[in-house]
C-alpha positions in Angstrom: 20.2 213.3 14.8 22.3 211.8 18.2 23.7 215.0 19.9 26.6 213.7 21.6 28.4 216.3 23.8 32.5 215.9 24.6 33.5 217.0 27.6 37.0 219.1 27.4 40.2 216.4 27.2 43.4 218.4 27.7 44.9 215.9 25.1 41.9 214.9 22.6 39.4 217.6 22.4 41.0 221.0 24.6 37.3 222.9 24.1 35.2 220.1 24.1 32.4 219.6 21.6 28.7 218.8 20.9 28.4 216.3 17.5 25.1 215.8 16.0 25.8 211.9 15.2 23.8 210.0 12.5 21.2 207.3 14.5 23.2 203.7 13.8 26.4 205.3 14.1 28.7 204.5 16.6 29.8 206.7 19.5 33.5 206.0 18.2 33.0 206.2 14.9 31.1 209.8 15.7 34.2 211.2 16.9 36.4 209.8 14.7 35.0 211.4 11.8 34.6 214.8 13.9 38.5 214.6 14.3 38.6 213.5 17.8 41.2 211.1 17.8 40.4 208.2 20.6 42.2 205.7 20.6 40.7 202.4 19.0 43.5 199.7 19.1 41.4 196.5 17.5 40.3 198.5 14.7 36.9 198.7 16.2 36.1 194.9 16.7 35.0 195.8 20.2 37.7 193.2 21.7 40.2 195.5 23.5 38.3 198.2 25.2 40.7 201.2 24.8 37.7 203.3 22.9 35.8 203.3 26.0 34.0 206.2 27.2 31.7 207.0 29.9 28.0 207.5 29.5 26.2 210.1 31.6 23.1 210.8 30.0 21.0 207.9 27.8 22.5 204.9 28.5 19.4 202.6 28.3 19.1 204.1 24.8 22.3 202.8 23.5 22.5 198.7 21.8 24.8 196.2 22.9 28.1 196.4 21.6 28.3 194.5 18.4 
């Protein structure tokens, strides 16, 4: 498993939260299905970037976006 660790959002996650994501899963669709509601206005196409999040840790691990 991905651990994928939320840093406290006053509006989307108050406490924060660590996931344990399945590998091939993507970082939006992770919190999604933990109830952390970002916002994802193309439906997850990739095409308007208002998902975005910042990467602090494993970067280089991560694919293109697709």
């Amino acid at each position: 498993m991905t651990r994928i660790i939320v840093l406290p959002h006053a509006e989307l996650c108050p406490e924060g939260a660590v996931i344990e994501a399945v590998p091939g899963t993507s970082i939006c669709d992770s919190l999604l299905g933990h109830g952390i509601e970002i916002e994802h206005a193309c439906e997850k196409s990739c095409a308007c970037t208002t998902c975005h999040v910042v990467i602090r840790e494993g970067f280089v691990s991560l694919d293109p976006a697709e």
